[in-house]
N, CA, C and O atoms as CSV, one atom per row, in Angstrom:
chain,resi,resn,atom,element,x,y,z
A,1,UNK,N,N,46.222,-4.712,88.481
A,1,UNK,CA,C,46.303,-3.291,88.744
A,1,UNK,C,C,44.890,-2.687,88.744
A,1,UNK,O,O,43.988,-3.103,88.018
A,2,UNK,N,N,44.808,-1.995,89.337
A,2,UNK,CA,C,43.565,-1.571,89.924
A,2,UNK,C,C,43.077,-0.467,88.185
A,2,UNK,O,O,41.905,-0.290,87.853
A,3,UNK,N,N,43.722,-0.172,87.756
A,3,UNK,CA,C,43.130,0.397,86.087
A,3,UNK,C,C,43.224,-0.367,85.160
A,3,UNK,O,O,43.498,0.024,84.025
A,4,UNK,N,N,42.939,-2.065,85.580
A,4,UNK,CA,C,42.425,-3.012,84.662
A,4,UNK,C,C,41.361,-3.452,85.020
A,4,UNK,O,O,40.764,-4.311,84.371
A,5,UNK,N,N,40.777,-2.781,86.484
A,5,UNK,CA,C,39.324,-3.028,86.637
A,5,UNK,C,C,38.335,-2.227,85.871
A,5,UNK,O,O,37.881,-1.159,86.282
A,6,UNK,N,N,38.016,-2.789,84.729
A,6,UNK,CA,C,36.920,-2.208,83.945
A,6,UNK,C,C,37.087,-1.207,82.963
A,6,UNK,O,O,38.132,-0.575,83.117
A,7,UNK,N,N,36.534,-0.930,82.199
A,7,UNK,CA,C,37.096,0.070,80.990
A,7,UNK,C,C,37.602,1.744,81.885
A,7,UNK,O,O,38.697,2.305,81.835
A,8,UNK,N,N,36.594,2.088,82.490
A,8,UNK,CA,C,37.210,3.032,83.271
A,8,UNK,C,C,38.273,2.575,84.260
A,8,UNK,O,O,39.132,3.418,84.521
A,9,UNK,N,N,38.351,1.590,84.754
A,9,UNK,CA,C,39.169,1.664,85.914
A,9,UNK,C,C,38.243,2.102,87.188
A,9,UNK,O,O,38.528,2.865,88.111
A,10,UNK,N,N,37.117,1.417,86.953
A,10,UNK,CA,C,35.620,2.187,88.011
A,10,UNK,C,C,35.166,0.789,88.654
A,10,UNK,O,O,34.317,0.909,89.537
A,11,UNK,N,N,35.571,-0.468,88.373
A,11,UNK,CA,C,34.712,-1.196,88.398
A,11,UNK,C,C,35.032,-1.234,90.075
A,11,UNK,O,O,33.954,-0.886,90.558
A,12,UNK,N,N,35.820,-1.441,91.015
A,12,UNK,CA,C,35.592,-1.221,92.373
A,12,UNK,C,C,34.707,-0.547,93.019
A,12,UNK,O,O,33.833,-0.906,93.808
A,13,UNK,N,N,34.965,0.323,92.673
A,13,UNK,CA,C,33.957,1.858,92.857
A,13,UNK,C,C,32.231,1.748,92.961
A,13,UNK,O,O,31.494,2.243,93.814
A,14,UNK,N,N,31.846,0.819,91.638
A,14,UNK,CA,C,30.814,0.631,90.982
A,14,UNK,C,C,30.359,-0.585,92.426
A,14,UNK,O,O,29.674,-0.212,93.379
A,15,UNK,N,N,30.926,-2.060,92.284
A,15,UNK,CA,C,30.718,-3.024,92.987
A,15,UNK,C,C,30.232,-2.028,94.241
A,15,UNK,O,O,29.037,-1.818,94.446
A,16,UNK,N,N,31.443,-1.355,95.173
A,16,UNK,CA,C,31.058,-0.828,96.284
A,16,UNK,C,C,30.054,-0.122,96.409
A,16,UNK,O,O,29.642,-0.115,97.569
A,17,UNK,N,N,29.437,0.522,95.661
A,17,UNK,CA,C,28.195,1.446,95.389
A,17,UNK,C,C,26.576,0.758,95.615
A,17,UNK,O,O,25.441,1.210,95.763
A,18,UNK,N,N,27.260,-0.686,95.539
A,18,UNK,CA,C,25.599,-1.313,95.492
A,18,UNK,C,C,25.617,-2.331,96.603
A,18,UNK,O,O,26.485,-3.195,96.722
A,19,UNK,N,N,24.529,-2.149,97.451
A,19,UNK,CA,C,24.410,-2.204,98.872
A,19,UNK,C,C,24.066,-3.909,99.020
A,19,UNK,O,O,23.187,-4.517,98.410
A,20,UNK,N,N,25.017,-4.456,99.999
A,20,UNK,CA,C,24.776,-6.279,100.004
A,20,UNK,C,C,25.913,-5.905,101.121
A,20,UNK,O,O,26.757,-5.082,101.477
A,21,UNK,N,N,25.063,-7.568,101.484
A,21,UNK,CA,C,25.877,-7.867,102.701
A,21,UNK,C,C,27.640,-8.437,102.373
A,21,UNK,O,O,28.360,-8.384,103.370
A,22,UNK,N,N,28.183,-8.855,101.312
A,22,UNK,CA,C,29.293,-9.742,100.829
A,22,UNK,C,C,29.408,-9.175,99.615
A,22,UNK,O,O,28.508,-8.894,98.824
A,23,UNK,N,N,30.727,-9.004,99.503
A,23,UNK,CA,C,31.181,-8.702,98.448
A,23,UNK,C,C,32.535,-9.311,97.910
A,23,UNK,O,O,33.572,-9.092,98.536
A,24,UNK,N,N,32.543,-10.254,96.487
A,24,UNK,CA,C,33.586,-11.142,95.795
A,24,UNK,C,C,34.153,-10.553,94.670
A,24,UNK,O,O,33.405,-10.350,93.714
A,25,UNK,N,N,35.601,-10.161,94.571
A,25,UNK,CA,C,36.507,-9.999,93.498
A,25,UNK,C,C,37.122,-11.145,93.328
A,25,UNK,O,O,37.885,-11.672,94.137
A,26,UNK,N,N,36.766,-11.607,92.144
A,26,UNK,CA,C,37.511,-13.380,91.795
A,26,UNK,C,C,37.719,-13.121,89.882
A,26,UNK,O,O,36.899,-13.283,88.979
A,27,UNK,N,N,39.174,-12.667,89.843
A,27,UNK,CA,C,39.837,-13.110,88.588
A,27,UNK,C,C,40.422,-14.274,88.435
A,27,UNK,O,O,40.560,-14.934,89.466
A,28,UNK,N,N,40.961,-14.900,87.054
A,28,UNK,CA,C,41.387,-16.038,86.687
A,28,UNK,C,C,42.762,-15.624,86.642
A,28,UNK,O,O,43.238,-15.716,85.510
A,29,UNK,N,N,43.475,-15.235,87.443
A,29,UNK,CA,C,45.012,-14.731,87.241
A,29,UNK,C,C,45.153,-14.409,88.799
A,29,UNK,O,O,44.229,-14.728,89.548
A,30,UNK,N,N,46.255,-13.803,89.280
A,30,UNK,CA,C,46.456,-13.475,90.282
A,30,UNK,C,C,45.947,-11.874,90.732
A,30,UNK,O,O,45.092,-11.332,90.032
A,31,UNK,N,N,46.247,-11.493,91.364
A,31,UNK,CA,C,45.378,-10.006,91.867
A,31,UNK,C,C,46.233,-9.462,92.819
A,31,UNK,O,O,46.461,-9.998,93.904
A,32,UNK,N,N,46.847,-8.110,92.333
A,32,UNK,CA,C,47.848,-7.268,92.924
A,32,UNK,C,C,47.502,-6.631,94.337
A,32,UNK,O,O,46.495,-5.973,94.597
A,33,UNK,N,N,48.235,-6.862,94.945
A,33,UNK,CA,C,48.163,-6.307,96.135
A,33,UNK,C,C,47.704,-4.534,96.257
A,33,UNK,O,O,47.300,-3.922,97.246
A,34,UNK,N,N,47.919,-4.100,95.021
A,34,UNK,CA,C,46.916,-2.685,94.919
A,34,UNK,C,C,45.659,-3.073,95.030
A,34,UNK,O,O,45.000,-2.601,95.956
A,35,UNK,N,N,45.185,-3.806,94.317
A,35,UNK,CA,C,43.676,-4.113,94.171
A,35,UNK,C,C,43.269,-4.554,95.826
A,35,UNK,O,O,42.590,-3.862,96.585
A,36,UNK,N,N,43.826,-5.772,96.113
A,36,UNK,CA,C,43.833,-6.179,97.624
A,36,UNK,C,C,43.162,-4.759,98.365
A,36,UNK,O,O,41.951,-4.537,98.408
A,37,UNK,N,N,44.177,-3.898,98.908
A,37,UNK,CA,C,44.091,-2.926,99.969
A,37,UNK,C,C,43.208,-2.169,99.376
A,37,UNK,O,O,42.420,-1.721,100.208
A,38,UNK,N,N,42.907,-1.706,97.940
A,38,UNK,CA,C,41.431,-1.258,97.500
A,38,UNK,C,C,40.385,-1.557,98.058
A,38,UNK,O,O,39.545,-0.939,98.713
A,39,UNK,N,N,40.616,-3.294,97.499
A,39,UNK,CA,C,39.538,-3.506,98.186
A,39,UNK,C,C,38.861,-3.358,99.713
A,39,UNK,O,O,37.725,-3.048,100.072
A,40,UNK,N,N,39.775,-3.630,100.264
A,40,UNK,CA,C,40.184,-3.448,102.105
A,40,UNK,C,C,39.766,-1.787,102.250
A,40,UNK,O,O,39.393,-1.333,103.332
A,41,UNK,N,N,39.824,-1.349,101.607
A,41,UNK,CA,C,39.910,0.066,101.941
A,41,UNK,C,C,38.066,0.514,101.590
A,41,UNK,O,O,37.368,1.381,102.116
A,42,UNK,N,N,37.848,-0.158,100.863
A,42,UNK,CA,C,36.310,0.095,100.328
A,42,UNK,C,C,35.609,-0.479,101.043
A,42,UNK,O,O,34.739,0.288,101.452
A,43,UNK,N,N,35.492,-1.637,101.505
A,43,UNK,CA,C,35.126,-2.587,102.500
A,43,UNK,C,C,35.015,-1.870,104.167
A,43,UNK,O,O,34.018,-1.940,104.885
A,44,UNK,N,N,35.891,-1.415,104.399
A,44,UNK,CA,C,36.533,-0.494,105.836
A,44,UNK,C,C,35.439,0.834,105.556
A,44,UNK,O,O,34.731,1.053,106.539
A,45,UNK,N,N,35.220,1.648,104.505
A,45,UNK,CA,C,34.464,2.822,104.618
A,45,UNK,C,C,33.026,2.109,104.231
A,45,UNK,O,O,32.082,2.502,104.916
A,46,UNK,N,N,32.748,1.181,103.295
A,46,UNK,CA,C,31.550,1.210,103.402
A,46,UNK,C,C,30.658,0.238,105.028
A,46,UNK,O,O,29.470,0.207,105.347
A,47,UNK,N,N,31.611,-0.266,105.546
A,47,UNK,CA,C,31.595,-1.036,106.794
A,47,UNK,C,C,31.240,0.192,108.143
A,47,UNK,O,O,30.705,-0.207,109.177
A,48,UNK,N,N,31.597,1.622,107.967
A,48,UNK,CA,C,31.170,2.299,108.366
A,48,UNK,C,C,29.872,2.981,108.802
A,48,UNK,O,O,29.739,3.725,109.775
A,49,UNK,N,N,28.564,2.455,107.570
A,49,UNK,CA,C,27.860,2.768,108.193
A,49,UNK,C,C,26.764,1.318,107.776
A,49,UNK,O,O,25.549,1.426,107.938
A,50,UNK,N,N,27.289,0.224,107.324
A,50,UNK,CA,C,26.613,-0.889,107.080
A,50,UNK,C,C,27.689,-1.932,107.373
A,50,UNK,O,O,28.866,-1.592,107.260
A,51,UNK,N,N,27.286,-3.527,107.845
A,51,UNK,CA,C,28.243,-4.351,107.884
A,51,UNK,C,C,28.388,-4.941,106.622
A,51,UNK,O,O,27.504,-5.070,105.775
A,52,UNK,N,N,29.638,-5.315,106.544
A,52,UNK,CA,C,29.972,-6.364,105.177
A,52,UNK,C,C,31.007,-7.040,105.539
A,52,UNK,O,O,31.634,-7.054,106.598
A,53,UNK,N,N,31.172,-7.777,104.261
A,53,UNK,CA,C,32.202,-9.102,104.332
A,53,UNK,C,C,32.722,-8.969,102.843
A,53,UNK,O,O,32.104,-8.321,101.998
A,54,UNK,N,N,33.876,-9.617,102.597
A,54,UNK,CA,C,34.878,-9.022,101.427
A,54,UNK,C,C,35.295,-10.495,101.341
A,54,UNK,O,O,35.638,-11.163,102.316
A,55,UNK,N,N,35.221,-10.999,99.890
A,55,UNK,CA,C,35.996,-12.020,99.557
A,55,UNK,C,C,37.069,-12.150,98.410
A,55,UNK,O,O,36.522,-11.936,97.329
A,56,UNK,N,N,38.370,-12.420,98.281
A,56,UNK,CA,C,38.975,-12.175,96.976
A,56,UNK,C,C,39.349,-13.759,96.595
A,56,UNK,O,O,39.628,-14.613,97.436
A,57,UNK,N,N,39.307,-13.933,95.423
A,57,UNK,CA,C,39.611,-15.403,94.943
A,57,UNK,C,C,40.521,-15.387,93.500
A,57,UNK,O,O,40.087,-15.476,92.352
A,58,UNK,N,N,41.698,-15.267,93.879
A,58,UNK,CA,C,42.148,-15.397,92.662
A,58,UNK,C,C,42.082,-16.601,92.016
A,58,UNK,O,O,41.347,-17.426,92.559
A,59,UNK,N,N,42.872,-17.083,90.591
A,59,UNK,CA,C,42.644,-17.741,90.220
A,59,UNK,C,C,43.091,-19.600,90.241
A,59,UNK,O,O,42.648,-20.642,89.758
A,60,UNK,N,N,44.074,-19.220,91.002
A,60,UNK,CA,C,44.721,-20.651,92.023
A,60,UNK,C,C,43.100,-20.836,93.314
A,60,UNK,O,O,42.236,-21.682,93.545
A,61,UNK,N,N,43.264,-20.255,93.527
A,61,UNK,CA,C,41.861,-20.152,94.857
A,61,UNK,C,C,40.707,-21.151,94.094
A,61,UNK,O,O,40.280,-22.230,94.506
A,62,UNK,N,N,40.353,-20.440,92.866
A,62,UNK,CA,C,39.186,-20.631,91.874
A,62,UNK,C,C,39.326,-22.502,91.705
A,62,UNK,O,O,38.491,-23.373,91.951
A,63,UNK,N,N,40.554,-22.590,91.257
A,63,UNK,CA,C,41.075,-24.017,91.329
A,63,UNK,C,C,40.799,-24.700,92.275
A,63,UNK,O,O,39.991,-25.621,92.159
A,64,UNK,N,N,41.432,-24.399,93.490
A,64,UNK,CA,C,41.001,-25.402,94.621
A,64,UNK,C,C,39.917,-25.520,94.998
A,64,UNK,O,O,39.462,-26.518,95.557
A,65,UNK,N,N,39.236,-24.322,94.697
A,65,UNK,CA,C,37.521,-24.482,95.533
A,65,UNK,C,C,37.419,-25.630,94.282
A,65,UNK,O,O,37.612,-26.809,94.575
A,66,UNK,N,N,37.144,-25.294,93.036
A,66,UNK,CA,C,36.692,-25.451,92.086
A,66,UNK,C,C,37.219,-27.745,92.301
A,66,UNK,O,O,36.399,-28.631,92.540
A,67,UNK,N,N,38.346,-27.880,92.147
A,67,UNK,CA,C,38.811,-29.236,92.557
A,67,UNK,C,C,37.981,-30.094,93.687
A,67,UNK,O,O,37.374,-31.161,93.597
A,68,UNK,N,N,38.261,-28.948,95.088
A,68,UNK,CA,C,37.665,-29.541,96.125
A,68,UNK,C,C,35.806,-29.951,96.021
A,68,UNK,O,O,35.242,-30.599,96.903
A,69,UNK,N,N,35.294,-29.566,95.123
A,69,UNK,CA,C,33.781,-29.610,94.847
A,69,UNK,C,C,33.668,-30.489,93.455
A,69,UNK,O,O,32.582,-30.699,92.914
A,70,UNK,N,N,35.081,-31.036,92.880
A,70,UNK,CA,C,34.622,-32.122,92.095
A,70,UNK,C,C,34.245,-31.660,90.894
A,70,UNK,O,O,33.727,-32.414,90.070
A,71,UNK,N,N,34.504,-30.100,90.604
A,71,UNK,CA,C,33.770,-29.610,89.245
A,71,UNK,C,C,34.810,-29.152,88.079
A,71,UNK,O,O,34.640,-28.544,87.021
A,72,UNK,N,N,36.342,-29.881,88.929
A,72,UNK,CA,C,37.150,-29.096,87.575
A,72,UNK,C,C,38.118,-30.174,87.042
A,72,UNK,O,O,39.020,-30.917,87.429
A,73,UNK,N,N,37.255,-29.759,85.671
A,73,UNK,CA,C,38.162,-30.833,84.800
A,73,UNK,C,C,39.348,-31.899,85.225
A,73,UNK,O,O,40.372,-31.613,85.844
A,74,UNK,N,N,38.920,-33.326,84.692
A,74,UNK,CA,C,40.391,-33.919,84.817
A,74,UNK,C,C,41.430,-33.448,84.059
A,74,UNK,O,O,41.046,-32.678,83.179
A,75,UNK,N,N,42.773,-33.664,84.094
A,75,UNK,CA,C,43.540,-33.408,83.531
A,75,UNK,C,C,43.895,-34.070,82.656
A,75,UNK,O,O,43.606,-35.240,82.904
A,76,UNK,N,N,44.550,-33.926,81.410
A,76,UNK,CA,C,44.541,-34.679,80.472
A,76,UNK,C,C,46.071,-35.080,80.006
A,76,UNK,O,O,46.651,-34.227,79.334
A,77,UNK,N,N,46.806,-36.347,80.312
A,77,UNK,CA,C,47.719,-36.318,79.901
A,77,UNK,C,C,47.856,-37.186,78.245
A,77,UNK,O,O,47.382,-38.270,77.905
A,78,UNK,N,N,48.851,-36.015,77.325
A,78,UNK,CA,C,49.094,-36.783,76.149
A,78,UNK,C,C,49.345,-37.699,75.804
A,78,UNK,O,O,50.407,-37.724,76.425
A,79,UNK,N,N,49.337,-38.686,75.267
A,79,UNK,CA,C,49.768,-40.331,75.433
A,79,UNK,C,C,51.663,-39.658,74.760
A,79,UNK,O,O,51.876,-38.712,74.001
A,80,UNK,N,N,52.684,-40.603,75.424
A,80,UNK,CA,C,53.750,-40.861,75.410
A,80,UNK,C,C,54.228,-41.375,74.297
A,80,UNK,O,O,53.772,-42.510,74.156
A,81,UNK,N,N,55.166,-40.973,73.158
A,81,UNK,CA,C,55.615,-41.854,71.769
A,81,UNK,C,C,56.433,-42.745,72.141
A,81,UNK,O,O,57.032,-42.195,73.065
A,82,UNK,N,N,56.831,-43.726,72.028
A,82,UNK,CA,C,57.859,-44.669,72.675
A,82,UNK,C,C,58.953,-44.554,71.516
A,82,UNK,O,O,58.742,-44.282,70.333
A,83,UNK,N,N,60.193,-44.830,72.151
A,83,UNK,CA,C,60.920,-45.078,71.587
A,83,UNK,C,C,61.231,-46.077,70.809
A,83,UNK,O,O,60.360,-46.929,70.984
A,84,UNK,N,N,62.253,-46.562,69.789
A,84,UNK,CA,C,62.481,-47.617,69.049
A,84,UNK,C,C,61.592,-48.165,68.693
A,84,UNK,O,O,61.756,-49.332,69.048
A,85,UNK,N,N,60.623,-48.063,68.146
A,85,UNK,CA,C,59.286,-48.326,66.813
A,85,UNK,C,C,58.930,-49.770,67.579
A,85,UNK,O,O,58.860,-50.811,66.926
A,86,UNK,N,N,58.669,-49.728,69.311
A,86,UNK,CA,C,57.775,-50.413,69.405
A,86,UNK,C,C,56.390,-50.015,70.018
A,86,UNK,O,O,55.479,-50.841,70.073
C-alpha cells in the first residue's frame, strides 16, 4: 500500500523528485497494484518534461534475477528421521 512507503507515506514522491534516467521500486514481498499505477503515474508526469524508465521488482522477481546470476543461496534440505530405529 502506497502508506507503507516510508514513515510519511512520501517515499514515491521523494524517489520521483530526484532527477535520473531509471528509476527501481524492489520490495521483498509483493507490491500492490496501488503502488504499481503510482508508480506509472509518476513516471508518465515526470516523463513529461525528461525521459525515464521505471522498474518494479518484487520479491519473487528479486529471486529469479537473484537465482539466474548464481547469487542465491542453495537451499537447504533437513536431513529425513527414518523410521524403525534404522
Amino acid at each position: 500500500m502506497p502508506r507503507d512507503l516510508g514513515k510519511n507515506g512520501d517515499q514515491l514522491y521523494r524517489l520521483f523528485n530526484i532527477p535520473t534516467d531509471i528509476y527501481i521500486v524492489q520490495h521483498c514481498h509483493t507490491i500492490s497494484p496501488a503502488v504499481r499505477k503510482t508508480v506509472e503515474a509518476f513516471a508518465l508526469q515526470r516523463s513529461l518534461t525528461v525521459a525515464c524508465r521505471y522498474v518494479i521488482m518484487d520479491g519473487y522477481e528479486t529471486a529469479r534475477l537473484l537465482r539466474a546470476a548464481g547469487t542465491w543461496p542453495a537451499s537447504r534440505v533437513a536431513p529425513q528421521k527414518v523410521k524403525g530405529g534404522r
